[in-house]
C-alpha positions in Angstrom: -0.5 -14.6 14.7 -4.1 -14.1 16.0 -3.0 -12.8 19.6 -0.4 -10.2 17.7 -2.5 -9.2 14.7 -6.0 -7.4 15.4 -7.2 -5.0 12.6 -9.9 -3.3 12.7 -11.4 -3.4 9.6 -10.8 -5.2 6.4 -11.2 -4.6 3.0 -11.2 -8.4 0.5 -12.3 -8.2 -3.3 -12.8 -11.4 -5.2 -14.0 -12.7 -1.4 -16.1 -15.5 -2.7 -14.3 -18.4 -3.0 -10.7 -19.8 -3.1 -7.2 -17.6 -1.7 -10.1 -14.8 -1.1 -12.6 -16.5 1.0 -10.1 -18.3 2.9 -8.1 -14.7 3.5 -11.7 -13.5 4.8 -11.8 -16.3 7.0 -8.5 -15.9 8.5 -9.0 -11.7 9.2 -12.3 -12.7 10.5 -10.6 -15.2 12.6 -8.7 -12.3 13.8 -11.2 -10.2 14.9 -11.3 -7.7 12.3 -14.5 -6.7 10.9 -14.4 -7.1 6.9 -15.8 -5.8 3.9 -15.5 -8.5 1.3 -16.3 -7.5 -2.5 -17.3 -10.3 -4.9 -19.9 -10.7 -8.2 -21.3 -13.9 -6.3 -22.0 -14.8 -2.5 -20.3 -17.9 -2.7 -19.0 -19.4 0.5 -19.0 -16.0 2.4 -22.7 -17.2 3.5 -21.3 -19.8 5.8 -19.1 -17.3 7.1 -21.5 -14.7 7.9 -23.5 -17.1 9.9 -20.2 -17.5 11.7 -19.5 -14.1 12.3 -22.8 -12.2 12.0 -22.4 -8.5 11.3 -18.5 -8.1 11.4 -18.4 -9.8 7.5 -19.9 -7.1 5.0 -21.1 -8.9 1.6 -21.1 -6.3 -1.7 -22.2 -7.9 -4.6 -20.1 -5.9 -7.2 -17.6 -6.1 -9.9 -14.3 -4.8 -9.4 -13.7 -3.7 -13.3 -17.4 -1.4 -12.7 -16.4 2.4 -11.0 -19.9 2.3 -9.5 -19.3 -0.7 -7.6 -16.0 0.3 -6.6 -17.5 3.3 -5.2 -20.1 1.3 -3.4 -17.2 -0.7 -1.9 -15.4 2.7 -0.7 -18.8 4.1 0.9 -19.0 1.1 2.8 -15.9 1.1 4.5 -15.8 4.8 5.5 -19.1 4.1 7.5 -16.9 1.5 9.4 -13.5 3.3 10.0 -10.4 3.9 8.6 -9.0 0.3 7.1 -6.6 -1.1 8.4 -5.5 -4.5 5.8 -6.6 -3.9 2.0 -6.3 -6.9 -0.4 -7.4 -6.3 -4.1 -7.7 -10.4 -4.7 -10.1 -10.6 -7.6 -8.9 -12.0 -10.8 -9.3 -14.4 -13.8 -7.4 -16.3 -16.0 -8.1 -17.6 -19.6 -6.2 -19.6 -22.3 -5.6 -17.4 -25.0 -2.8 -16.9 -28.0 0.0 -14.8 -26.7 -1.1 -12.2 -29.8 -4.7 -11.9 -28.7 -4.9 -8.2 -27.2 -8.5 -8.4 -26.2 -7.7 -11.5 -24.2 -5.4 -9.5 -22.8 -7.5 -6.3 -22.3 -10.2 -8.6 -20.6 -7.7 -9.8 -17.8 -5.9 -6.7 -17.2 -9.4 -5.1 -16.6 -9.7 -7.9 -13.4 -6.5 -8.7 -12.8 -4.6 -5.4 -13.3 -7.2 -2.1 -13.4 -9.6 -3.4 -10.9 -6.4 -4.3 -8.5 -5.2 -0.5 -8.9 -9.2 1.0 -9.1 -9.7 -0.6 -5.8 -6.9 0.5 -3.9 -7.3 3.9 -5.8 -11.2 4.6 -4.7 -10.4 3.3 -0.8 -7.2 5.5 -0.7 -8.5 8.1 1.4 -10.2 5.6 4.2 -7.2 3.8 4.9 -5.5 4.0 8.1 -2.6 5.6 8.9 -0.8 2.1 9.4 -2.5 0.5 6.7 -1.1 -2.8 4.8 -2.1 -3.2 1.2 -1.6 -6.6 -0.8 -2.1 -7.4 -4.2 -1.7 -10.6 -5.5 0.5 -11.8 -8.6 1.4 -15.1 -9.8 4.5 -16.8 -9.7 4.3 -17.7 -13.8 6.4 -14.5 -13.9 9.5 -16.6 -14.0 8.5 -19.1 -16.0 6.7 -20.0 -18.8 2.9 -21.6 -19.2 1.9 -21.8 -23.3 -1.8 -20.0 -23.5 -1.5 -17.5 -20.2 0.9 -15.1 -21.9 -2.1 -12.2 -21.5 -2.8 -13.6 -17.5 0.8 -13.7 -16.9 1.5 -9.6 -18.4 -1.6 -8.7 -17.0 -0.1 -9.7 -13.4 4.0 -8.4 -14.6 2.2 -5.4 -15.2 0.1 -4.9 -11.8 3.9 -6.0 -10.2 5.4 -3.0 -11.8 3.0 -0.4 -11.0 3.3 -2.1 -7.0 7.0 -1.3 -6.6 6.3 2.5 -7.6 2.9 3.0 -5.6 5.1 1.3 -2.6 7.1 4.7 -3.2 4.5 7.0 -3.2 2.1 5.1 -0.2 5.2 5.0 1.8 5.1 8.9 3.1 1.8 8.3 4.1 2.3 5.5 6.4 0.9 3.0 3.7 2.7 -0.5 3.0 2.0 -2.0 -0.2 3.6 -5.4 -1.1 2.3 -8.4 -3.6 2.1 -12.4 -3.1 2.5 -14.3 -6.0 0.3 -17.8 -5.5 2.3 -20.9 -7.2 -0.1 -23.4 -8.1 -3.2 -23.8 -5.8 -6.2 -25.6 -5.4 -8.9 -23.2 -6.3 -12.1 -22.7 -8.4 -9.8 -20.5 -11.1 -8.6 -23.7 -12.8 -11.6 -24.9 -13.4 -12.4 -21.5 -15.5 -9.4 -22.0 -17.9 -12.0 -24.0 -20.6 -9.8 -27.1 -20.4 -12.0 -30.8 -20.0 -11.6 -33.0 -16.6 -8.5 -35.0 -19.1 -6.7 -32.3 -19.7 -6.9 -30.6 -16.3 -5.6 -33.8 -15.0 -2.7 -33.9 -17.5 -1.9 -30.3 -16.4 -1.9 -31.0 -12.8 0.5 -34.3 -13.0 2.6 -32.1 -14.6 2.8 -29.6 -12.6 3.0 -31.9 -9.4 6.1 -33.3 -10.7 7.3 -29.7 -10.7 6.3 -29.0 -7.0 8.6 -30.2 -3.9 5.9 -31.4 -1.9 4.3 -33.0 -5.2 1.1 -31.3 -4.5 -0.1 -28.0 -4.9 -1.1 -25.4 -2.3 -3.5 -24.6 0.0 -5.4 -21.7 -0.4 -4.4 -21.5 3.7 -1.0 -21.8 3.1 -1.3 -18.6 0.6 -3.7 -16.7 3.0 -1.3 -17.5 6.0 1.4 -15.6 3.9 -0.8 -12.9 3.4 -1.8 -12.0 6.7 1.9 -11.8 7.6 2.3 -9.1 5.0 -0.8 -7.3 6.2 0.4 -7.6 10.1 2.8 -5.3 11.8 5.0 -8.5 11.6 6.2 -7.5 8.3 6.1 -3.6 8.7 9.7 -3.1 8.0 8.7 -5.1 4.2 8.0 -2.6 1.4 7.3 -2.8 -3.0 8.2 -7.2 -2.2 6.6 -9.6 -4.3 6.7 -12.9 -2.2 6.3 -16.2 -4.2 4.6 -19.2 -2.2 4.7 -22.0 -4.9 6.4 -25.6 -2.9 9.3 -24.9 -4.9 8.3 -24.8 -8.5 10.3 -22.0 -9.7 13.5 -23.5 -8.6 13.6 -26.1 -11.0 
């Protein structure tokens, strides 16, 4: 993969930690030079020790039009982008009926997935690859993530049509839907260290491989979709979940 795929420059919100650092990492990895949006630092410090001035840190909030257009400015100085992935999102408990749940996830998960690619439409390259990132609880059920799970059936929607519309332009736009993976966003859901436990054995017994993912085996996934490797792939949502939804 590294030896076939060499953007240029990268654009990565929700960069800080989890499926998003580790998607920096990898394009990094690659040789591109990255602009990576996130409201904290995180573990991108590490990496821009690593890689000095080819990572880009924006503090910034993906659901703020200022920041967005911070985020924009910074990447026309750099060149036209080349791989584009809208990763930032959260995920709450909340009763299936509670609309401002709702409206608080879809401004993350949803809005600021479409505001990004939206303000940074105009820089990307004539090749470009765009990802935005679902979830696979699309085809199944989880009690208390109705408003995470619509706020993510929506963005997939709105993904097939924009793959329409990008196409002309010489813009590929797909989604990867994450099954269950080992990253911070569990640990924001307001559940105690019991019942996060309970959760996960239940899941596991869900999963083939009885463990959940990587955030590498998601990012690896990813890159394929952002890499001339998959330029033939257009409006696909591609579930990595170690077999959950098959049972």
């Amino acid at each position: 993969m590294h030896n076939e795929f060499k953007p240029n420059l990268s654009v990565v919100t929700g960069a800080s930690s989890g499926i998003g650092l580790t998607v920096t990492r990898r394009l990094l990895e690659c040789g591109s030079t990255v602009v990576a949006m996130s409201r904290q630092l995180g573990g991108l410090g590490e990496l821009a020790e690593r890689f000095g001035d080819r990572l880009s840190w924006l503090p910034g909030d993906v659901t703020q039009v200022a920041d967005q257009a911070r985020l924009a400015q910074r990447a026309s100085t750099l060149g036209p982008v080349d791989c584009l992935v809208p990763n930032a999102g959260i995920a709450e408990l909340a009763d299936g009926l509670d609309l401002a749940a709702f409206d608080r996830q879809w401004a993350v998960n949803g809005a600021g997935a479409l505001s990004t690619l939206g303000h940074l439409r105009e820089h990307l390259a004539s090749q470009a690859s765009v990802v935005f990132i679902g979830t696979f609880l699309e085809q199944v059920t989880f009690p208390g993530l109705a408003a995470y799970i619509a706020s993510k059936a929506a963005l997939r929607a709105q993904m097939r049509t924009l793959a329409v519309e990008l196409a002309p332009h010489g813009v590929r736009l797909n989604m990867v839907s994450p099954g269950p993976t080992a990253t911070p966003i569990w640990g924001t859901l307001g559940l105690d260290e019991h019942a996060l436990g309970s959760v996960a054995d239940t899941v596991n017994q869900r999963l083939l491989t009885g463990q959940f993912l990587e955030p590498d085996t998601v990012a690896q996934v990813i890159l394929f979709q952002l890499s001339q490797g998959a330029r033939g792939v257009y409006g696909q949502d591609w579930v990595v979940d170690n077999g959950y939804t098959l049972r």
